[in-house]
Structures are given as structure tokens and as C-alpha cells.
C-alpha positions as CSV (number, residue, x, y, z in Angstrom):
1,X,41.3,-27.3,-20.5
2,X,38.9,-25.2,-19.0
3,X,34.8,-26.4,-18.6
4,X,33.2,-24.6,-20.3
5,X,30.4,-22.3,-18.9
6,X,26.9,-21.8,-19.4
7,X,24.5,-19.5,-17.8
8,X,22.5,-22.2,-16.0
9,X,26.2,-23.2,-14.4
10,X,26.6,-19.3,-13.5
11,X,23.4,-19.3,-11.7
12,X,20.8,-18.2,-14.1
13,X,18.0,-20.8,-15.0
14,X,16.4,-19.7,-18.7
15,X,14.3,-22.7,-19.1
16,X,12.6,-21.8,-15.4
17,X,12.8,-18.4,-16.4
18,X,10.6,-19.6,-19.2
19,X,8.0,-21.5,-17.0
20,X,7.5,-18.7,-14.7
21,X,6.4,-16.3,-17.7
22,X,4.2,-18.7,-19.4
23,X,2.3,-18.6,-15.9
24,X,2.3,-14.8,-15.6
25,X,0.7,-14.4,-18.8
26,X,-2.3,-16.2,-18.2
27,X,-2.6,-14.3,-14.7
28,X,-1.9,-11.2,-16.2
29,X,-4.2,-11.2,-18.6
30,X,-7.1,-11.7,-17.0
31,X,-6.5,-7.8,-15.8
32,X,-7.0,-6.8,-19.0
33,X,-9.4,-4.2,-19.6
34,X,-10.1,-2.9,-23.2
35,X,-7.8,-0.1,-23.4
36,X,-4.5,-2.7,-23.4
37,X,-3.7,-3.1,-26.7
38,X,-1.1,-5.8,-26.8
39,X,-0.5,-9.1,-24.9
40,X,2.3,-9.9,-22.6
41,X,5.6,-10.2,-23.9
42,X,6.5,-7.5,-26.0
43,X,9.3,-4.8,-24.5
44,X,6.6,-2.6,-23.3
45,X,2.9,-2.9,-22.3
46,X,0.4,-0.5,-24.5
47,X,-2.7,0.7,-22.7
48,X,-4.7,3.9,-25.0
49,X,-6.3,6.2,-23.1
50,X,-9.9,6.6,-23.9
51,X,-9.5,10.9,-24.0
52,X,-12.8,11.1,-25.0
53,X,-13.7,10.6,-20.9
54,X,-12.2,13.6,-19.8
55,X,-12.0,17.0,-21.2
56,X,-7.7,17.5,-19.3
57,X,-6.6,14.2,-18.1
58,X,-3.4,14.2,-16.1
59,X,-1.6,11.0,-15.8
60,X,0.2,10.7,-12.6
61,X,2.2,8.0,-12.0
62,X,3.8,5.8,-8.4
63,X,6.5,3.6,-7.9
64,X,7.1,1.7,-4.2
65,X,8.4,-1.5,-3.0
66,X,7.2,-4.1,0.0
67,X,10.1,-3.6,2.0
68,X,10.9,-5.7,5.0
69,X,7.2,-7.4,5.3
70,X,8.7,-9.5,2.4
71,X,10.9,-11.6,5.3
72,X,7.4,-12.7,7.0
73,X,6.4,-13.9,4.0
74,X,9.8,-15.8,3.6
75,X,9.5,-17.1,7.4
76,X,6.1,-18.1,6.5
77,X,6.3,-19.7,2.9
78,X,3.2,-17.8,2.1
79,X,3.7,-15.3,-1.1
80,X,0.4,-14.5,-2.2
81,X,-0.4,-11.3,-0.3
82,X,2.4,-9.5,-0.5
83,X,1.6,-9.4,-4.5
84,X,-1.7,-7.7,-3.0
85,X,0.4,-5.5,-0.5
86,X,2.3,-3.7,-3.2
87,X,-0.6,-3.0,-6.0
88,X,-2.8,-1.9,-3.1
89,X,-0.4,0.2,-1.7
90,X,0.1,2.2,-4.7
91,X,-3.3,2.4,-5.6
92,X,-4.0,4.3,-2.5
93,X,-1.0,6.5,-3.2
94,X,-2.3,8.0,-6.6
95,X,-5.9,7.8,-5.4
96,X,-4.9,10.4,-2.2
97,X,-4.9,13.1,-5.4
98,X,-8.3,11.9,-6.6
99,X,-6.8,9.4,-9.4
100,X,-8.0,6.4,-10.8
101,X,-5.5,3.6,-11.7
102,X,-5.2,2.5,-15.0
103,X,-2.4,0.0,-15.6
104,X,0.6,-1.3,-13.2
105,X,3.7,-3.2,-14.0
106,X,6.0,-5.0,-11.5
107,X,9.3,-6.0,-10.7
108,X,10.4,-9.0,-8.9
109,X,14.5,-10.0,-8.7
110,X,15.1,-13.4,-7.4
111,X,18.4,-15.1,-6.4
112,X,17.1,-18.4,-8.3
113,X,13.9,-18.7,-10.6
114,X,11.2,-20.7,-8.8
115,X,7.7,-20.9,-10.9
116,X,5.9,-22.0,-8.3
117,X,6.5,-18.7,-6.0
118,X,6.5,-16.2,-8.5
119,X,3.2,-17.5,-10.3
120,X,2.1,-17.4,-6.6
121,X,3.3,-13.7,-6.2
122,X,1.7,-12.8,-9.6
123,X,-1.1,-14.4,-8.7
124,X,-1.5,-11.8,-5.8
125,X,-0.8,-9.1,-8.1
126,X,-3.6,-9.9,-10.5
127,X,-6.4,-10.2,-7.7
128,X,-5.3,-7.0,-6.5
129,X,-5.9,-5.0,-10.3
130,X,-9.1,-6.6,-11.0
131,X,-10.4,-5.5,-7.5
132,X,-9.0,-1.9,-7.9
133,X,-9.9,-1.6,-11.5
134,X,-6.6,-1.9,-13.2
135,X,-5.0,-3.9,-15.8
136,X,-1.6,-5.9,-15.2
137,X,0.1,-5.0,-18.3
138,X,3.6,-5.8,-17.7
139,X,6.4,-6.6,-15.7
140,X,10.2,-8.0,-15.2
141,X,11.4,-11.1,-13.3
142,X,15.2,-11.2,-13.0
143,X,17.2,-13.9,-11.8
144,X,20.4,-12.3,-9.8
145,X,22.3,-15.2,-8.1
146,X,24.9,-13.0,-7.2
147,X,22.8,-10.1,-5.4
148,X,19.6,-12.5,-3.3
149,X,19.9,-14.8,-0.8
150,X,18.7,-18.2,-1.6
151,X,14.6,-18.4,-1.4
152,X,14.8,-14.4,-0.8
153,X,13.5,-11.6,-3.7
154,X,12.2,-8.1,-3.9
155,X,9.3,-7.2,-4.8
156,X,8.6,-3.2,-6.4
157,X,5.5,-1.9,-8.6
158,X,4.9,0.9,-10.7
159,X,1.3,2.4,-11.4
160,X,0.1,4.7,-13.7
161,X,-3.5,6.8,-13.2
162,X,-5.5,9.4,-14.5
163,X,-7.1,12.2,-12.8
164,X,-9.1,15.2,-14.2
165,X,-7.0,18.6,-13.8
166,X,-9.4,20.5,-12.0
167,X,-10.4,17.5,-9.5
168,X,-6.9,17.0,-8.7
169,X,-6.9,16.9,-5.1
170,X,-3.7,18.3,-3.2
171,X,-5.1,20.2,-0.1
172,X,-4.4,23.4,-1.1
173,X,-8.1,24.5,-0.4
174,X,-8.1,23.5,3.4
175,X,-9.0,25.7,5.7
176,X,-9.2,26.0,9.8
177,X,-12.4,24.5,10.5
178,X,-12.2,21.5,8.3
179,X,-12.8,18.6,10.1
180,X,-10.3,15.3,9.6
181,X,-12.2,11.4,8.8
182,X,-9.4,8.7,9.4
183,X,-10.5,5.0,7.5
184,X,-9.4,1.8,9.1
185,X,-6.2,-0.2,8.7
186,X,-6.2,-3.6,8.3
187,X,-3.0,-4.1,10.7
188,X,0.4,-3.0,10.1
189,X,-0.1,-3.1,5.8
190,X,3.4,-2.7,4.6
191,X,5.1,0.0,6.9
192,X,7.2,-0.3,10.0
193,X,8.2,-4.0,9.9
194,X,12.0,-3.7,10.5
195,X,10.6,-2.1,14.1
196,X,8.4,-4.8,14.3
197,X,10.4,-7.9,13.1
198,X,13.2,-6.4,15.6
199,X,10.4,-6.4,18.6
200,X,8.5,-9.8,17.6
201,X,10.9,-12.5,16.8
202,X,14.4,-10.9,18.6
203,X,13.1,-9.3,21.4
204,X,10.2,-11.3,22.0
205,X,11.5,-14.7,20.8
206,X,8.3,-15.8,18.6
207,X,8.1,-17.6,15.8
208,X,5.6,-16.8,13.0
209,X,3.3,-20.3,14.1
210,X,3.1,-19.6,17.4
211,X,-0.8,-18.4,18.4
212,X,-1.4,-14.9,20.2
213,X,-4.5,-14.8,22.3
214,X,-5.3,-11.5,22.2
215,X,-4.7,-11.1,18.6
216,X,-6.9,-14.3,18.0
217,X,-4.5,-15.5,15.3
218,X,-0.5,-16.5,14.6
219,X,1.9,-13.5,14.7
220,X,2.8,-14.6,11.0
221,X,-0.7,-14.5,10.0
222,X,-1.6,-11.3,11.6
223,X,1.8,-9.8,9.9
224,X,0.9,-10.7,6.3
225,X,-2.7,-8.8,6.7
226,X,-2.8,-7.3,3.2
227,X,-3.0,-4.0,2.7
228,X,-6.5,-2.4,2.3
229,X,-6.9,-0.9,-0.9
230,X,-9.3,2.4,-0.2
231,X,-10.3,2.8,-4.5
232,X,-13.6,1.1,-4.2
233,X,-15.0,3.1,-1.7
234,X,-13.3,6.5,-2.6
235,X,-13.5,6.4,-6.0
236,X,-17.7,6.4,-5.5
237,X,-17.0,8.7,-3.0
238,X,-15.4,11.5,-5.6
239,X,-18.2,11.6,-7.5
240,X,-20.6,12.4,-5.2
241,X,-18.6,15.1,-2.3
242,X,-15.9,17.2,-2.7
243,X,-12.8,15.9,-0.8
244,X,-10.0,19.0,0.2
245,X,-6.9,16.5,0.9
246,X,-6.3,13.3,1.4
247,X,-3.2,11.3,3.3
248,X,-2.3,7.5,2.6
249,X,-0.8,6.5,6.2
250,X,2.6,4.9,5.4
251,X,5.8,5.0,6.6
252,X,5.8,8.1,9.0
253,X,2.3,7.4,10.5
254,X,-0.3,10.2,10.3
255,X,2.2,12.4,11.6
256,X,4.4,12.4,8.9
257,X,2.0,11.7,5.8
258,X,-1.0,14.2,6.6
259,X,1.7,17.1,6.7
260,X,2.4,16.1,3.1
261,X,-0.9,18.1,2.1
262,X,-1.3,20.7,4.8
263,X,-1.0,24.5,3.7
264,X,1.4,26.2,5.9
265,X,-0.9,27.9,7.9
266,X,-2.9,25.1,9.2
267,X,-2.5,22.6,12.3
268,X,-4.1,18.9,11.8
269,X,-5.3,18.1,15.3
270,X,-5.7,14.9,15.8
271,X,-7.7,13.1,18.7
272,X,-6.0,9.6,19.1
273,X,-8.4,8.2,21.2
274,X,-11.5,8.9,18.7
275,X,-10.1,5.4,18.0
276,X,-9.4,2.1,19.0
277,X,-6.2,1.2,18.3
278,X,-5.8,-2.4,17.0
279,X,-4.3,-5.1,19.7
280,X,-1.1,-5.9,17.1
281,X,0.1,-2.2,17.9
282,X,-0.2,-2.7,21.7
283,X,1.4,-5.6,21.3
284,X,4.2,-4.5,19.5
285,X,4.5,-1.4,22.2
286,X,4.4,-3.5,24.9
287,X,6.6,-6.1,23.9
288,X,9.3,-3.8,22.6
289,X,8.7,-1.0,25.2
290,X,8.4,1.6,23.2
291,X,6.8,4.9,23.9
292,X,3.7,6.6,22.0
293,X,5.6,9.4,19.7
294,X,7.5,6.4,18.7
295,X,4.9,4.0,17.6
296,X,2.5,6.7,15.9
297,X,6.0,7.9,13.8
298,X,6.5,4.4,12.6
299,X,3.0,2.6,12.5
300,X,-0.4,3.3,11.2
301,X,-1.5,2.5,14.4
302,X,-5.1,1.5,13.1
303,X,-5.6,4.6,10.7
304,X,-4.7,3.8,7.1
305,X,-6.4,6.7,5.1
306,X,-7.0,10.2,6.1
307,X,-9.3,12.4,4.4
308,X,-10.0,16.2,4.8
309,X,-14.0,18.1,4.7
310,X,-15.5,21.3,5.3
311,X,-17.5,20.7,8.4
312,X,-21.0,20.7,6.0
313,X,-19.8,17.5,4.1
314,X,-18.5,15.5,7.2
315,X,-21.9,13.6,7.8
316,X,-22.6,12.9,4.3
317,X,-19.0,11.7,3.5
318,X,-18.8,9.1,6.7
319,X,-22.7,7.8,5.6
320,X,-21.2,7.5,2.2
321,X,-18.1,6.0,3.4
322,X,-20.0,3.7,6.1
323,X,-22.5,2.3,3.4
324,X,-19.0,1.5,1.4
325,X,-17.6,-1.1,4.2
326,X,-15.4,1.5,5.3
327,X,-15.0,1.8,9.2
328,X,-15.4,5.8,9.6
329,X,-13.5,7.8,12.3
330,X,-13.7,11.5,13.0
331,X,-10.3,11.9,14.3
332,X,-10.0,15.7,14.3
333,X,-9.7,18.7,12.7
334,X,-8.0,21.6,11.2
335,X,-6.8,24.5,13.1
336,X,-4.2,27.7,11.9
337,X,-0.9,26.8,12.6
338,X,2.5,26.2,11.2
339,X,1.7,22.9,8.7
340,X,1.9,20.5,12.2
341,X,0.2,17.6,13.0
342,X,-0.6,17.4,16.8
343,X,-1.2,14.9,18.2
344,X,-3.5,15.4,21.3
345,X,-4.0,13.2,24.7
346,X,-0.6,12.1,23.7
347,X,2.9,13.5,25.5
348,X,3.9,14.5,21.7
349,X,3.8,16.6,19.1
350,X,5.2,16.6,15.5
């Protein structure tokens, strides 16, 4: 006679399945802000929109994932940040139009259940809402034996904003003349780690303990930097200059995120040496010998927000930006053109 099965003996653990969403409601719902309506658990979250606050609001909505800086945080044991990494990141994605975030869900599918790493993941996830203003309101944590690697997940997020139709910023009013601000990155975020993991620990043989001198930390600890969210300085920001166009540097680099809001008619030129690019993206270049256009298509190399200004508003948007915390470039500006981002003092141009 055949045993007979369960789902535990198939690889799918109810009771820890249990354990880990007792300890994501607690985190969860210290996110809460008024407008959610209900508690964790139901089969959706409920978050009212308080209409009353703006006269056309336009929800506008993001989805993205960690990617591969989720295997540093598997060589390192360390899960915390990367719960940061992905709320942050798509904060800054919704707040490049000039929206605020309301209310984010996430997704996390594990080969095996562990409490311990998901409440520590979650955990992440909730310090990252409260600081950018939005409420945790939901989620899913899946148990997939059959698709994850033992001690491996993925790790995706979903937010939803609001912006005020006619502040909706999408850098349609740019003009030759306009002048480009770049904010600082805070290391690699959450783009270009295949490159990097590829460089780093097969190319260069390191292991995520061992200490780098000139980066003044461990290469596992410089690679699980979180993400800088840009909301609480932009946000205040909004209210007080009007911002043409806005780039969150991702996957692409400048080159291939700043076109995203260039008319068709305009050049971004961009000086790269109006800043100092941080010592993990030398590293990295050295190490792996790889050239410039390379590293500025697949890195941030030190630039993780760009904004666009009419030369009259530059000053008063880097004091603004300055008196925020944020470290303030002037990195270039806008010329006619073809919808190009040039990169000058460079051998390149994309």
C-alpha cells in the first residue's frame, strides 16, 4: 500500500507558513496610516483615498523586483536590507512623476518557509514605508519547493501613489538651456549585480568577509548598501520649485534612464567628472577591466537620481535639496538634439 501523502511530506510547511504570517502582521501594521481600512489577512488590502486632498488625483502604480543583489544577501545571511532595497526602489520610481506613495504590497516565494528570514525580510519592508510615508498593507509568501533552491527566494513589490494631474511630471516641458542636478547613490542600490557578482567573487576570487581597504568595509557589506530612497527630500522639494523631469538611475545608468523623459529634440549633456565617482565602481572597473561606456550602461556609477530645472530654479533647488541631506551635483545640461544622453570627457556616447 502506498504512504500516504501530505503537503508537509511534498515540501510545503503550513504550520511555518503560519508562524511567518503571525510575524508579518505585527510588522505590517505598524505601517498603517489612517486611510487602511482593514487588518492583515483578508484577500485584499483596503486603503480609501482621502479625495477631499486633491481636486484630480491620478493613481499611478509600480511593480519591480531585487534581482541578483538577493545572492549577496544569501552569501551573507543578512536579509534585512534588501526588504529596504525593494520598497525604496519603487518609491523613487513613482516619485520621478511627482507622486507620493500611498500603500505597497510584496511578494516573497521561498523553496522552504523559514520565519526567522522572512519576519527578517518584512521587517526591512516595514522600516522602509514608515520612512517613505506608506502603509504595508499586504502581501504573499509562497512556499515553492519545487521552483527555489534551498535557503534561496525572490523577493518583488508592488506600489501604488497618487499624484495631482496637472503636477504630473514627465519632462515634456524641458527645454535647451535647462540645466541637469544628479543626487547621490549610496553604492550600487539594486542594479548591475550579475556584472558585479561575475567581477567580485569569479574573477576576483573574494569572499563577502573579506575587508577592502579602499572601500573601508567588507565587499559583502559595501554590496548590501540599501537603496536611498529620494521621497523625503523631493517630496518637500515639489511643493516649493517646479521640477521639468526627473530620472531614477537604475538598470541602464544615466544613459539609459534620463532618455526615458527627454523630448525628442533635446540632448542631456552630461559632465561625468562634476562628480566623484564612489571607490566600489572603480573597483569593480578595475578588477573586471572593463571600459567606461560599459560601466556607466550598467551602474549608477555614484548618481542615483536625476532631476531637470530651468536655469532660474537651479540654485534654489540644490539649497533646498542640500538643507534636505541630499549631496547636490550639477552634472549638466540640456542642449537640442535627437533625445541623446552624451556623455562628455568620456570616449562614448549613447
Amino acid at each position: 500500500m502506498a504512504k500516504k501523502l501530505t503537503y508537509k511530506s511534498s515540501g510545503v510547511d503550513i504550520k511555518a507558513g503560519d508562524e511567518a504570517k503571525k510575524q508579518i502582521k505585527k510588522l505590517a501594521r505598524s505601517t498603517f496610516t489612517p486611510e487602511v481600512l482593514k487588518g492583515i489577512g483578508g484577500f485584499g488590502g483596503f486603503f480609501e483615498l482621502k479625495k477631499k486632498e486633491y481636486h484630480q488625483p491620478v493613481l499611478l502604480s509600480s511593480v519591480d523586483s531585487v534581482g541578483t543583489k538577493l545572492k549577496v544577501a544569501f552569501m551573507t545571511g543578512k536579509h534585512g536590507t534588501v526588504g529596504e532595497d525593494i520598497v525604496n526602489h519603487c518609491i523613487n520610481d513613482i516619485l520621478v512623476h511627482g507622486a507620493k506613495p500611498l500603500f505597497f504590497l510584496d511578494y516573497i516565494g521561498m523553496g522552504k518557509v523559514v520565519p526567522r528570514v522572512v519576519a527578517e525580510i518584512v521587517k526591512g519592508l516595514s522600516k522602509a514605508c514608515k520612512e517613505g510615508g506608506c502603509a504595508l498593507v499586504g502581501g504573499e509568501t509562497a512556499e515553492l519547493p519545487d521552483l527555489y533552491k534551498k535557503g534561496e527566494y525572490d523577493l518583488a513589490g508592488c506600489i501604488v501613489g497618487v499624484v495631482e494631474k496637472k503636477n504630473i511630471i514627465d519632462g515634456s516641458t524641458i527645454r535647451p538651456g535647462d540645466q541637469i542636478i544628479g543626487l547621490k547613490s549610496n553604492g550600487l542600490h539594486t542594479n548591475g549585480y550579475t556584472l558585479a557578482r561575475k567581477v567580485l567573487f569569479d574573477t576576483a576570487n573574494l569572499k563577502v568577509d573579506d575587508p577592502i581597504k579602499e572601500l573601508k568595509t567588507t565587499i559583502g557589506k559595501e554590496l548590501l548598501k540599501v537603496h536611498r530612497c529620494y521621497a523625503p527630500s523631493v517630496l518637500p522639494t515639489l511643493k516649493k520649485f517646479k521640477i521639468k523631469g526627473m530620472a531614477h538611475i537604475t538598470g541602464g545608468g544615466i544613459p539609459g534612464n534620463l532618455n526615458r523623459v527627454l523630448p525628442k529634440n533635446c540632448d542631456a549633456q552630461i559632465h561625468v567628472d562634476a562628480w566623484k565617482v564612489p571607490p566600489i565602481f572603480r573597483f569593480i572597473q578595475r578588477e573586471g577591466n572593463i571600459d567606461n561606456l560599459e560601466m556607466f550602461k550598467a551602474f549608477n556609477m555614484g548618481i542615483g537620481l536625476v532631476l531637470v530645472v530651468s536655469m532660474d530654479r537651479l540654485k534654489g533647488v540644490s539649497a533646498q535639496l542640500s538643507s534636505l541631506g541630499e549631496t547636490v551635483y550639477h552634472i549638466g545640461e540640456i542642449s537640442r538634439g535627437k533625445g541623446r544622453v552624451l556623455l562628455q570627457e568620456t570616449d562614448c556616447s549613447c
